[in-house]
DRENDREN-70679 format. One record per residue: x, y, z of N, C-alpha, C in turn. Coordinates in Angstrom, 2 decimals, decimal comma, padded with zeros to 5 digits. Example, Ala and Ser with C-alpha at 12.3 -4.5 7.8 and 13.67 -1.06 7.14 Angstrom:
# DRENDREN-70679
    n_c1    n_c2    n_c3   ca_c1   ca_c2   ca_c3    c_c1    c_c2    c_c3
  013,19 -005,69  007,80  012,30 -004,50  007,80  013,20 -003,30  007,80
  012,85 -002,25  007,08  013,67 -001,06  007,14  012,90  000,03  007,87
END
This chain:
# DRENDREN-70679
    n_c1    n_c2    n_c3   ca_c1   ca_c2   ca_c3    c_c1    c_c2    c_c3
 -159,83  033,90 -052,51 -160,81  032,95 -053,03 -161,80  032,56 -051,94
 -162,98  032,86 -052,21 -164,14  032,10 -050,96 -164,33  031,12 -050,88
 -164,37  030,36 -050,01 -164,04  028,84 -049,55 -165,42  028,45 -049,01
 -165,92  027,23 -049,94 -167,26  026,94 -049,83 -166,81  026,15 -048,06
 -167,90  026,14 -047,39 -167,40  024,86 -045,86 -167,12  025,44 -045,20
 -166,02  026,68 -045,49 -165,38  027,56 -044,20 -166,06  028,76 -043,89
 -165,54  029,29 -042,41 -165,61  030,35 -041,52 -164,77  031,57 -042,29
 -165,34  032,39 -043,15 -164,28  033,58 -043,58 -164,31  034,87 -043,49
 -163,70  035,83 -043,59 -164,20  037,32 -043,25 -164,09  037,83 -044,47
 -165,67  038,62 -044,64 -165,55  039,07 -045,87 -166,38  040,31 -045,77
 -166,29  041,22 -047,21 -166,73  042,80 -046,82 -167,79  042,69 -047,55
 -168,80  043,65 -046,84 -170,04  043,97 -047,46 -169,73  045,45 -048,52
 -170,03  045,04 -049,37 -169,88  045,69 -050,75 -170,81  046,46 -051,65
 -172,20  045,62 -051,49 -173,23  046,00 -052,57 -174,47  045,64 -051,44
 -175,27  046,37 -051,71 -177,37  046,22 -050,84 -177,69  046,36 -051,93
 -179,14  045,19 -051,82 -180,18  045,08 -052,96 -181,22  044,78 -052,69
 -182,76  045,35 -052,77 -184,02  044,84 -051,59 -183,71  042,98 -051,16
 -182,77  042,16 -051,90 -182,75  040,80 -050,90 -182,09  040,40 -050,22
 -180,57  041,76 -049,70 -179,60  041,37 -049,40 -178,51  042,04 -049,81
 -177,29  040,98 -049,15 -175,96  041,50 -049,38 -174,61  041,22 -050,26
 -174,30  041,56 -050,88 -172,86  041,01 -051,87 -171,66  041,29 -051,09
 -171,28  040,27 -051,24 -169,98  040,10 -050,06 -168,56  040,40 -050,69
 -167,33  040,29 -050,67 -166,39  040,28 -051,43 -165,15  039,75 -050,51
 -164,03  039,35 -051,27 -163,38  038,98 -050,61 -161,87  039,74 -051,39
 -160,77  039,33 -050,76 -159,51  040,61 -051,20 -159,11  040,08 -052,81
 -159,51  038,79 -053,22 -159,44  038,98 -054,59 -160,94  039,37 -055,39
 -161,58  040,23 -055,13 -162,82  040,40 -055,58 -163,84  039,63 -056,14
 -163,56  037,94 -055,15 -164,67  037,14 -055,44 -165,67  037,20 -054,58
 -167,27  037,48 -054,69 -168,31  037,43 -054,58 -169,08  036,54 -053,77
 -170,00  036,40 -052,91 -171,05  036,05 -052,73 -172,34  036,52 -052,09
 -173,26  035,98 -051,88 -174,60  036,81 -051,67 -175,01  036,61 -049,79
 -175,29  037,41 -049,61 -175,67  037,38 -047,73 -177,06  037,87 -047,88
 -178,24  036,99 -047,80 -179,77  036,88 -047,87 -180,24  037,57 -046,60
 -180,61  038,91 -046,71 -181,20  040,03 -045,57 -181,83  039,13 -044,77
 -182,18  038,71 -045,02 -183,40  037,93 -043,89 -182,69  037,71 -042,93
 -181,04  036,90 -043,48 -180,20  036,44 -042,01 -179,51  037,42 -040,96
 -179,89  038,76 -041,70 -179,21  039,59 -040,85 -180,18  040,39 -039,62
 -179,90  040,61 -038,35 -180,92  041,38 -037,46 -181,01  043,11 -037,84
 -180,03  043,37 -038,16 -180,06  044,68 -038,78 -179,32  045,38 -039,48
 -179,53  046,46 -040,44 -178,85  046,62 -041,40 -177,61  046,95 -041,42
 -176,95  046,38 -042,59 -175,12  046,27 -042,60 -174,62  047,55 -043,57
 -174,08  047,76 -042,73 -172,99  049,16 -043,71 -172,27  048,66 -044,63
 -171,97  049,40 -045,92 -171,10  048,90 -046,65 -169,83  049,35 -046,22
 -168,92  048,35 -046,69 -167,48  048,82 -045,90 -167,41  047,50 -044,72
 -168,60  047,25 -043,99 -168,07  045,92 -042,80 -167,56  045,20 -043,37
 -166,52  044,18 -042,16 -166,10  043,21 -042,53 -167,13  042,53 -041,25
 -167,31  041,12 -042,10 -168,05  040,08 -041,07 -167,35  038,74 -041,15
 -167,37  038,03 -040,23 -167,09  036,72 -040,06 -168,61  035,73 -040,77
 -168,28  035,22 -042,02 -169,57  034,29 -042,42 -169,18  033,25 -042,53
 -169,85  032,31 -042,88 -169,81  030,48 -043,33 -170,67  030,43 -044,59
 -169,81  030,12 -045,37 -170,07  029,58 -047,08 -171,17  028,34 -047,30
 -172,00  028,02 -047,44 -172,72  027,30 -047,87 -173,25  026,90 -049,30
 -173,88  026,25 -049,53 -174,46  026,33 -051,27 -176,53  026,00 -050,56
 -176,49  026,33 -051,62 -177,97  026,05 -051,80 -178,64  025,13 -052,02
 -179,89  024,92 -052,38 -180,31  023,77 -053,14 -180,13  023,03 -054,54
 -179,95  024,26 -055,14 -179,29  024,38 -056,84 -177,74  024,21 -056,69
 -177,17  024,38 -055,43 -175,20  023,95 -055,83 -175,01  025,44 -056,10
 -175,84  026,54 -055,66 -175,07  027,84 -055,31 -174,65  028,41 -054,08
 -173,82  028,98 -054,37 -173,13  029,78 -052,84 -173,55  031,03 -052,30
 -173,69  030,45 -050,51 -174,89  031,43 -050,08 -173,80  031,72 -048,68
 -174,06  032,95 -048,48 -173,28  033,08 -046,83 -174,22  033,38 -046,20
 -174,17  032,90 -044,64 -174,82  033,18 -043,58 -173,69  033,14 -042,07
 -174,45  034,40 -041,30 -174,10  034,93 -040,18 -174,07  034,05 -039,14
 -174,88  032,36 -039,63 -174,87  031,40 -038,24 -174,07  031,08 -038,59
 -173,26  030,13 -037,24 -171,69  029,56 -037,02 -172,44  028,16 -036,79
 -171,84  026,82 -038,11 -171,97  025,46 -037,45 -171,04  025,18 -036,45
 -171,13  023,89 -036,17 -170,77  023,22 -034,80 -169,22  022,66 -035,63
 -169,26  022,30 -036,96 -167,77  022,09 -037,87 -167,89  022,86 -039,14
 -166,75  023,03 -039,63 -166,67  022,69 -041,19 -166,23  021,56 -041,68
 -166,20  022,27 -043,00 -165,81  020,68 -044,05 -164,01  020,23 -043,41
 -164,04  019,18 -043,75 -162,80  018,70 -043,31 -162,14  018,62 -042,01
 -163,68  018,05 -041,47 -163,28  017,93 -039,71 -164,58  017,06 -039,37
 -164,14  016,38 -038,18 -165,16  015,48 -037,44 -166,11  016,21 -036,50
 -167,43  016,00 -036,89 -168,22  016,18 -035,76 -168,88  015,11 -035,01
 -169,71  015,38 -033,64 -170,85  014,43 -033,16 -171,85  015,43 -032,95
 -173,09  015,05 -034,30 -174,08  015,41 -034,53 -175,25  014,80 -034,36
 -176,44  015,00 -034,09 -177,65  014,75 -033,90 -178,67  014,71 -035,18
 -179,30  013,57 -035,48 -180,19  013,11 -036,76 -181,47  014,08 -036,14
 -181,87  014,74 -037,44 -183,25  015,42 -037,41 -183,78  014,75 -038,02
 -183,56  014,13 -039,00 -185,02  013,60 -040,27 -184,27  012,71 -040,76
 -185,18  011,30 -041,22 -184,74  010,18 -041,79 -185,65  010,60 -042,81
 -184,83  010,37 -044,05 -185,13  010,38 -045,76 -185,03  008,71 -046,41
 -186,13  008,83 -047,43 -185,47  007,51 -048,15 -184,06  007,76 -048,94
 -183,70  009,22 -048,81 -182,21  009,16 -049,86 -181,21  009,25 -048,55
 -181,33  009,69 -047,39 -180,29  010,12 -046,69 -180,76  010,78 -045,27
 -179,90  011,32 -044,79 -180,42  011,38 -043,06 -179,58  013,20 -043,41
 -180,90  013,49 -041,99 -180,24  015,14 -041,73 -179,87  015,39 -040,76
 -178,36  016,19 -040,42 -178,07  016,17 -039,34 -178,36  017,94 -038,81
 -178,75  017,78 -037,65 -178,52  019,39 -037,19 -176,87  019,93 -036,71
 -176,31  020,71 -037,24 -175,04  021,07 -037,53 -174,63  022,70 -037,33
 -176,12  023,26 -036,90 -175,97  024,34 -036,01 -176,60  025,88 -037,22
 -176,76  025,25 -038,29 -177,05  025,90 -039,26 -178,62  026,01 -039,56
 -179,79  027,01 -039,76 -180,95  026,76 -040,50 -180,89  025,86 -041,13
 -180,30  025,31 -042,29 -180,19  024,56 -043,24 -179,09  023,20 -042,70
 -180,11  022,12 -042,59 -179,62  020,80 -042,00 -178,69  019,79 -043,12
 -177,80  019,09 -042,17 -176,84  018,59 -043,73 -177,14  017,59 -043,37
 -176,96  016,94 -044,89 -177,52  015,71 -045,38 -176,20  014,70 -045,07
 -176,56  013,60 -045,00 -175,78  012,50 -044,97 -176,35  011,14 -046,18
 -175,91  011,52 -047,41 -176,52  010,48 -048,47 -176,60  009,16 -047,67
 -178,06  007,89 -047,73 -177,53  006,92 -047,62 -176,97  005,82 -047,82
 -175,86  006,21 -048,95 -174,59  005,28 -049,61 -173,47  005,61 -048,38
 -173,57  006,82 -047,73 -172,35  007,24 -046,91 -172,76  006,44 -045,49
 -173,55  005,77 -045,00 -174,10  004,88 -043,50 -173,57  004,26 -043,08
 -173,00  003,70 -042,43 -171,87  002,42 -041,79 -172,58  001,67 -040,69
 -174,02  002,35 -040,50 -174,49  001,42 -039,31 -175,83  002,04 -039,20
 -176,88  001,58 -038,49 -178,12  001,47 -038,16 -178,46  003,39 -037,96
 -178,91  004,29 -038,60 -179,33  005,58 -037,80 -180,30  005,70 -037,31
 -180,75  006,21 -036,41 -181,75  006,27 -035,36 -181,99  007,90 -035,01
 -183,54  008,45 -035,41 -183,89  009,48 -035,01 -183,82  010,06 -034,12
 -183,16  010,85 -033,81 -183,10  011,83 -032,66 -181,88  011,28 -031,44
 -180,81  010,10 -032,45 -179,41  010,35 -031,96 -178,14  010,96 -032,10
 -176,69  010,37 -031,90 -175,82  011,44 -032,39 -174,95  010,39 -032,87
 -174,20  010,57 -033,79 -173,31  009,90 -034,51 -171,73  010,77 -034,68
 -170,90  009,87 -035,06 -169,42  010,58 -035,31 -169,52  010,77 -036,98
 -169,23  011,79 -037,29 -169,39  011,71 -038,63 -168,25  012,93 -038,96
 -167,34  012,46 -040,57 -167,00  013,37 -041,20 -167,78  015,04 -042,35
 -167,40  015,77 -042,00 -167,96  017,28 -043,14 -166,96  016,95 -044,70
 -167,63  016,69 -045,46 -166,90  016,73 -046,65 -167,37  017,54 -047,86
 -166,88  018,04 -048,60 -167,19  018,88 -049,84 -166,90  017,79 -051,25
 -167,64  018,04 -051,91 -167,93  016,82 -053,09 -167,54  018,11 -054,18
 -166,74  017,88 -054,67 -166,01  018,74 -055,25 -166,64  018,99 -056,90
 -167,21  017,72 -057,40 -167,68  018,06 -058,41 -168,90  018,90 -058,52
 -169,84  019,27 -057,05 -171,06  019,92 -057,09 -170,69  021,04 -056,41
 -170,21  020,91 -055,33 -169,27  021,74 -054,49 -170,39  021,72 -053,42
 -171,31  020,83 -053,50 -172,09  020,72 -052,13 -171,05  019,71 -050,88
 -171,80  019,90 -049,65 -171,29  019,65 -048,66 -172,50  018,94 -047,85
 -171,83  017,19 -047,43 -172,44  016,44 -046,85 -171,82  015,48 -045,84
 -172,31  014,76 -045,11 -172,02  014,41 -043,98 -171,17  012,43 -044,38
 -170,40  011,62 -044,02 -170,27  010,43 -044,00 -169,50  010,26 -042,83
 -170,08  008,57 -042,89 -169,91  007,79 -041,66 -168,58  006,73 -041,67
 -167,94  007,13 -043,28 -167,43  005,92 -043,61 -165,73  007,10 -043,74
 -165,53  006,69 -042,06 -164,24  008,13 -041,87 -162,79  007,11 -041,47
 -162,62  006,20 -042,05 -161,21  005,51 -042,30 -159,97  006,02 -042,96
 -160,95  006,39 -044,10 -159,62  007,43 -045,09 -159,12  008,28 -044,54
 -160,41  009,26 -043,44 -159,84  010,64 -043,38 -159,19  010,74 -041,85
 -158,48  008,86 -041,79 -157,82  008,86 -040,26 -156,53  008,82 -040,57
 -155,45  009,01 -040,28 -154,19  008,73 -040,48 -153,49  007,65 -039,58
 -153,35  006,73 -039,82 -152,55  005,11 -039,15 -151,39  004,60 -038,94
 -150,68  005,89 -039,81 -148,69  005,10 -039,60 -148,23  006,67 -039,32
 -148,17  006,99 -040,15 -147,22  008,36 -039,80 -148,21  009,68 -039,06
 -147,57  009,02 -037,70 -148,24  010,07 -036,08 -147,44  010,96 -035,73
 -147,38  012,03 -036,42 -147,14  013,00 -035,99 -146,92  013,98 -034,49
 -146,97  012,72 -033,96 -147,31  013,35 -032,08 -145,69  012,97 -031,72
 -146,01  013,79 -030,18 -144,99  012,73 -029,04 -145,25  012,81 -027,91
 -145,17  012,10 -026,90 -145,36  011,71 -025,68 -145,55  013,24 -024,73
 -146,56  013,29 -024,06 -146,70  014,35 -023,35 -147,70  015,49 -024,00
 -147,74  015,46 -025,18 -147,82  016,44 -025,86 -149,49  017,18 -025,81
 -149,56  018,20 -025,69 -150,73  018,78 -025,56 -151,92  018,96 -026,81
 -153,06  018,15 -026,66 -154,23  018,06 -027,86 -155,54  018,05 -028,25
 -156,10  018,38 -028,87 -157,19  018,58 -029,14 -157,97  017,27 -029,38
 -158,92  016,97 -028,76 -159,82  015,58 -028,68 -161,34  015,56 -029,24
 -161,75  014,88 -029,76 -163,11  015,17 -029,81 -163,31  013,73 -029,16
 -164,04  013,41 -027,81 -164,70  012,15 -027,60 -166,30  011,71 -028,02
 -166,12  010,38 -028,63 -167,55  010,17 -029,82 -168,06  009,10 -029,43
 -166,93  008,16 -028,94 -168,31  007,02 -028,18 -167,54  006,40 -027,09
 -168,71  005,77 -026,01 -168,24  004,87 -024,90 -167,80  003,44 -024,85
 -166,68  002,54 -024,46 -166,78  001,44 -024,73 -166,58  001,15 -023,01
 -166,35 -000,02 -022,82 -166,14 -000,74 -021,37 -165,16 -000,82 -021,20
 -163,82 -000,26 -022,14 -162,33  000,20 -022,13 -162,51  001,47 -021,44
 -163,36  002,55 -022,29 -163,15  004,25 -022,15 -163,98  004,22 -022,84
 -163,32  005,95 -023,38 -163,78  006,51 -024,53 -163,08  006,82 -025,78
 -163,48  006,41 -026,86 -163,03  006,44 -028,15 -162,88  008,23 -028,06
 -161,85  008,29 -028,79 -161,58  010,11 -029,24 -160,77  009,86 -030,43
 -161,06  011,34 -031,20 -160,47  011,91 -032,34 -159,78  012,86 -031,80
 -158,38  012,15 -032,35 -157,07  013,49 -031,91 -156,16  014,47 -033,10
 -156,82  015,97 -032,73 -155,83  016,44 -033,51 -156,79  016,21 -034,92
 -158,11  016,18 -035,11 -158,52  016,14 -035,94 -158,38  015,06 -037,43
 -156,96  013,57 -036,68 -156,71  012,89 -037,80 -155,87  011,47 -037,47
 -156,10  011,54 -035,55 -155,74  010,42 -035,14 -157,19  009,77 -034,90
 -157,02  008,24 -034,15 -157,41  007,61 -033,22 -156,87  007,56 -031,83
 -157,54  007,63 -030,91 -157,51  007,47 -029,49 -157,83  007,08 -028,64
 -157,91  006,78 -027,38 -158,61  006,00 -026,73 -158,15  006,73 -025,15
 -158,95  007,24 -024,14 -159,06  007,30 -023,32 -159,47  006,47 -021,90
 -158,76  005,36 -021,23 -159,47  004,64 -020,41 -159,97  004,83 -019,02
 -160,78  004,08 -018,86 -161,73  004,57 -017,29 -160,69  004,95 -016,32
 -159,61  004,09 -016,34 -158,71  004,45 -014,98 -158,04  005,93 -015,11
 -158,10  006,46 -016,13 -157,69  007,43 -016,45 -158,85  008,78 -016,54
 -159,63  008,66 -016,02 -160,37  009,59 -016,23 -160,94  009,81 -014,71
 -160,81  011,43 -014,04 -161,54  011,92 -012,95 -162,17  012,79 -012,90
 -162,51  013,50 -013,70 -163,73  013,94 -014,45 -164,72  013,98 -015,27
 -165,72  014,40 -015,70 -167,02  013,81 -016,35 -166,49  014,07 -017,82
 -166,81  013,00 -018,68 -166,48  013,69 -020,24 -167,92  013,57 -020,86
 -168,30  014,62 -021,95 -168,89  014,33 -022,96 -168,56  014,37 -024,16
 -169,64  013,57 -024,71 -169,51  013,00 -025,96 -169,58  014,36 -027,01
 -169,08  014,04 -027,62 -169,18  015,40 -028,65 -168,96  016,56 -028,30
 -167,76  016,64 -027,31 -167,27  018,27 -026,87 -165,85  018,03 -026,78
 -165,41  019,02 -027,28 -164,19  018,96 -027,73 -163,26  019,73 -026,34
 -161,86  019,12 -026,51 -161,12  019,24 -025,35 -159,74  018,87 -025,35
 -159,29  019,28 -024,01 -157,60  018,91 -024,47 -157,20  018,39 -023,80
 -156,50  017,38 -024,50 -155,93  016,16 -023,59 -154,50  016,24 -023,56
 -154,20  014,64 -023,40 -152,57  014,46 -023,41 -151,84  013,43 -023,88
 -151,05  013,62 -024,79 -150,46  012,17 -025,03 -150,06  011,43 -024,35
 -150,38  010,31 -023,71 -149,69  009,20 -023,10 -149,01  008,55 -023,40
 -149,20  007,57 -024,59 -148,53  006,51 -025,18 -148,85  006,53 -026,53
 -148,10  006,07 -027,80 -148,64  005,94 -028,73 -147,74  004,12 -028,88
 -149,06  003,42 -029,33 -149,00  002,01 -028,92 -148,31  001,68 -030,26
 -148,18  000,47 -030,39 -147,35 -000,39 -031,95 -148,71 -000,44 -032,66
 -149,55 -000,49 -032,23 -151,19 -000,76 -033,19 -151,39  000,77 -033,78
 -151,00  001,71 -033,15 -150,98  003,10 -033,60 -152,71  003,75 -032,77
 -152,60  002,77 -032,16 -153,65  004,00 -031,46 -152,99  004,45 -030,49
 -153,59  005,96 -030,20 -152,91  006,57 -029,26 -153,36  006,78 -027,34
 -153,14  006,80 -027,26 -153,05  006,38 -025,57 -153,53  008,31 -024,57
 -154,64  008,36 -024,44 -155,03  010,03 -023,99 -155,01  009,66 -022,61
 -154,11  010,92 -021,88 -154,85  011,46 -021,02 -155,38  012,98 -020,85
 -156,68  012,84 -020,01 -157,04  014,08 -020,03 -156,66  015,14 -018,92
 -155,87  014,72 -017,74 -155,07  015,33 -017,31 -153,32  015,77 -017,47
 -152,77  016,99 -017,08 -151,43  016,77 -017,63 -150,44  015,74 -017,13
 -149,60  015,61 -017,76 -148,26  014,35 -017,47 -146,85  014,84 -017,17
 -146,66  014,23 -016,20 -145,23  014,68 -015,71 -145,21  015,55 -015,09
 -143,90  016,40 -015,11 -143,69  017,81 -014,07 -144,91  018,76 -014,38
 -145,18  018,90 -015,89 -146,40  019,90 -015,68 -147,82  019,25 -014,89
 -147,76  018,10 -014,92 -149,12  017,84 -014,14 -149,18  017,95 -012,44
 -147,66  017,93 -011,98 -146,81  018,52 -010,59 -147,19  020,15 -010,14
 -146,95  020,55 -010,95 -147,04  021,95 -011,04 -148,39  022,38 -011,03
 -149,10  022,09 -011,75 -150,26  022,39 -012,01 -151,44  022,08 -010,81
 -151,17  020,66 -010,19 -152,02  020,55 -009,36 -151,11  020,65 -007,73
 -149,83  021,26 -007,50 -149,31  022,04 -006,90 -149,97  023,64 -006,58
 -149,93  024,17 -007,35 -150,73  025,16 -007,32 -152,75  025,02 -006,94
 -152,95  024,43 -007,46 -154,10  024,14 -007,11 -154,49  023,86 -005,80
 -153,42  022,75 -005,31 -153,85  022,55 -003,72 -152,96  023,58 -002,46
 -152,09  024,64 -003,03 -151,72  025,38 -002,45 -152,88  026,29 -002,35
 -153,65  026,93 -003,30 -154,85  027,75 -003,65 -155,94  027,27 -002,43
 -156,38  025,87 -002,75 -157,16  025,32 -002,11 -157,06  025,31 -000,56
 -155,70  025,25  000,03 -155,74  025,47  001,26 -155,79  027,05  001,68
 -155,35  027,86  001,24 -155,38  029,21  001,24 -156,74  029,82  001,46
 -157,58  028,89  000,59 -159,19  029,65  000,20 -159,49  029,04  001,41
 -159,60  028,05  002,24 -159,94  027,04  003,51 -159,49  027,54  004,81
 -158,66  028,52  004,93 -158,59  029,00  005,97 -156,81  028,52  006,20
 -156,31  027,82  005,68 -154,87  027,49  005,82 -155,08  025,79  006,54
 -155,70  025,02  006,50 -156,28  023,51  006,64 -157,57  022,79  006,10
 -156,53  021,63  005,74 -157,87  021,00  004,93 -158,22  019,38  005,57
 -159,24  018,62  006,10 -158,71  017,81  006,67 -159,12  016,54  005,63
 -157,93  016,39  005,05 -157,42  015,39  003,92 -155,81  015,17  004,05
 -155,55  014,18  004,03 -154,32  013,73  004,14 -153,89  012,40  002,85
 -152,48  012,09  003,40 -151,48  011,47  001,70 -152,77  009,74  002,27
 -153,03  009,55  003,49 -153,81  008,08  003,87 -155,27  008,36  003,67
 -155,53  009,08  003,06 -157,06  009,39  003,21 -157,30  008,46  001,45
 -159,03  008,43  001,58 -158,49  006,97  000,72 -159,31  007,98 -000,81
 -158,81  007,22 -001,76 -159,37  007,91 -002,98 -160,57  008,34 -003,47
 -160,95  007,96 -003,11 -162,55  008,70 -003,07 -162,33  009,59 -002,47
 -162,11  009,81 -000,92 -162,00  011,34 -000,62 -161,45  011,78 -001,38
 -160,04  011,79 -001,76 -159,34  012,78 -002,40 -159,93  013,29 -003,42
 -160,53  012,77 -004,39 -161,26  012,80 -005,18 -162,54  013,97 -005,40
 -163,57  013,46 -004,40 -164,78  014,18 -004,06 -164,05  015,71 -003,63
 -162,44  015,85 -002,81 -162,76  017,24 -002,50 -161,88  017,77 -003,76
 -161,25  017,40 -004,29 -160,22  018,03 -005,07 -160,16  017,71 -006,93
 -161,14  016,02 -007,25 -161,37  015,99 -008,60 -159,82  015,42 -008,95
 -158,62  014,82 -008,31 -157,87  014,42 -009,15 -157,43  013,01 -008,16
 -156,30  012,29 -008,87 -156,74  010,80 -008,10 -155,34  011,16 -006,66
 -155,00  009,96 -006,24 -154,43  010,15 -004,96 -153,16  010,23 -005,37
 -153,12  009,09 -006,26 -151,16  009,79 -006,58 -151,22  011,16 -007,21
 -151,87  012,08 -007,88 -151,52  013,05 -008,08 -151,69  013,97 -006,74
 -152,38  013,86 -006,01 -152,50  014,75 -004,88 -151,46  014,12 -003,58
 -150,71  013,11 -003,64 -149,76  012,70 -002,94 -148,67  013,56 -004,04
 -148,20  013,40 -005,09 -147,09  014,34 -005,58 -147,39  015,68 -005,46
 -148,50  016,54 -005,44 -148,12  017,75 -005,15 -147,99  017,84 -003,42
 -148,69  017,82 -002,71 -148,36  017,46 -001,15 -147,15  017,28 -001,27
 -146,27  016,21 -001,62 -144,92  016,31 -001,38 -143,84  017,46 -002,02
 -144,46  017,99 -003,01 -143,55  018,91 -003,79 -144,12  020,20 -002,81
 -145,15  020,08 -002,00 -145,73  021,25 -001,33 -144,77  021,78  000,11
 -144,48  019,96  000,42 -143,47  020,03  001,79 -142,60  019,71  001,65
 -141,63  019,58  000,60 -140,21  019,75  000,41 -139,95  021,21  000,34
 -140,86  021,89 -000,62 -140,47  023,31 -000,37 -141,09  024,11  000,66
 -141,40  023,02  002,07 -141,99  024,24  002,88 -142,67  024,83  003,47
 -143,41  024,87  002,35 -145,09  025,62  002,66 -146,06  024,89  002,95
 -146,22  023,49  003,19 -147,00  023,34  003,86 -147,17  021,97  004,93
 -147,41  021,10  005,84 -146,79  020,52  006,78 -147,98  019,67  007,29
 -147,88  018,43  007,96 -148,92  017,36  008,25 -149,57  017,92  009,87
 -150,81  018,10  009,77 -151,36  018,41  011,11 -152,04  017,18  011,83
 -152,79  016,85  012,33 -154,25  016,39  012,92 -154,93  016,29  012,19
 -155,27  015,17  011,47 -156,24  014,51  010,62 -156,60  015,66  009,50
 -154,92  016,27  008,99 -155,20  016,78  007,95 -153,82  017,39  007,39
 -153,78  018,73  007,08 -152,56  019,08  006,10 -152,69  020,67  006,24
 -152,14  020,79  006,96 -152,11  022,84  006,91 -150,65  023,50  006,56
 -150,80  025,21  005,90 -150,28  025,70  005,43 -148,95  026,17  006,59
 -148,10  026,28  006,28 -147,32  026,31  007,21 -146,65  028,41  007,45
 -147,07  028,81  008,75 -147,08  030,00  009,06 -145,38  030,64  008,93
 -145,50  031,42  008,15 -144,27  032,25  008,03 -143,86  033,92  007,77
END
């Protein structure tokens, strides 16, 4: 069955001077408009397309890839304010609408908003809302502590940053927790920290526990290696350095250092930390 919203692979079947008839393994249909293609398609390909409808509420495939589909959060950018509704650019020729019954707050030309992809089932068109409570889940969290996830971060507060986890939590990432740059509307993988009694969930964007040992173990073993076998940073050097040369905070670069010289390999010099010769 072809799935209006989604990314699907489907075979080119039929050419006609406007284009292409697509098919899918139960021999349902749709049309691929030549224009979108750079050059001509054999019958027999299979292609990766995205289902759309038209202006009339028909179904059209095209070769561009949006930034979502239906039934997922994006942070999109307003092209055009309408008296019926706002357009977002979504990575497609054809800009999606956001009716404005679906608004939850002030839109402003040429910003970006968090917004849900939804399919309106009675037209089978696909439009944008702001009003994404329903499509959050609040009691039954499916996570657990540690656990590795997919984030989308959508706005800044003087806590952190607000994120969508897993496509169906709430989250929250805070400043002390963050040593690298995030943006807004790029998706990424974080970490479960905590999941609180309020049910928001607690991100970090570095790993936790032994894997975050390991991980930046290796890293600063690498790092001295590439340096000549000394680096002059030490466990008293104050966080900002550590920081500026290595990007992670001091207790993590004090636990691998120590997991570095328990096993060995590497040993405290002169206003620094070298690899130890063997």
């Amino acid at each position: 069955m072809i799935q209006i919203g989604k990314i699907q692979k489907l075979t080119v079947s039929e050419e006609n001077k406007s284009g292409y008839q697509l098919f899918d393994e139960q021999n349902d249909s749709v049309f691929l408009p030549g224009a979108v293609s750079s050059e001509k398609l054999e019958i027999g390909t299979k292609l990766d397309v995205f289902v759309y409808t038209d202006n009339q509420g028909g179904p059209l495939a095209t070769l561009e890839t949006p930034f979502a589909e239906i039934d997922s959060f994006a942070y999109l950018k307003v092209k055009s304010v309408t008296d019926f509704g706002y357009f977002f650019d979504w990575g497609l020729s054809k800009d999606l609408l956001m009716p404005g019954n679906q608004r939850k707050e002030e839109i402003l030309l040429g910003s970006f908003y968090l917004v849900r992809i939804c399919l309106e089932s009675e037209t089978n068109r696909i439009f944008a809302t702001q009003k994404i409570g329903k499509f959050l889940e609040p009691e039954n969290i499916d996570l657990h502590e540690k656990q590795k996830v997919e984030i989308l971060p959508y706005e800044q507060t003087p806590l952190g940053f607000k994120v969508i986890v897993e496509n169906k939590y709430s989250g929250m990432i805070y400043h002390s927790e963050i040593f690298s740059e995030i943006s807004l509307g790029e998706r990424i993988i974080g970490h479960v920290k905590k999941i609180r009694p309020d049910k928001l969930i607690d991100i970090s964007i570095t790993p936790l526990g032994m894997a975050a040992v390991r991980e930046n173990t290796d890293f600063l073993f690498d790092a001295l290696k590439q340096a000549g076998g000394f680096l002059p940073i030490t466990t008293y050097s104050s966080p900002e350095e550590i920081y500026q040369m290595f990007g992670i905070s001091k207790l993590a670069f004090k636990k691998a250092f120590t997991s570095l010289f328990k096993s060995g390999r590497v040993e405290k010099a002169n206003n620094g930390i070298k690899l130890v010769d063997k």
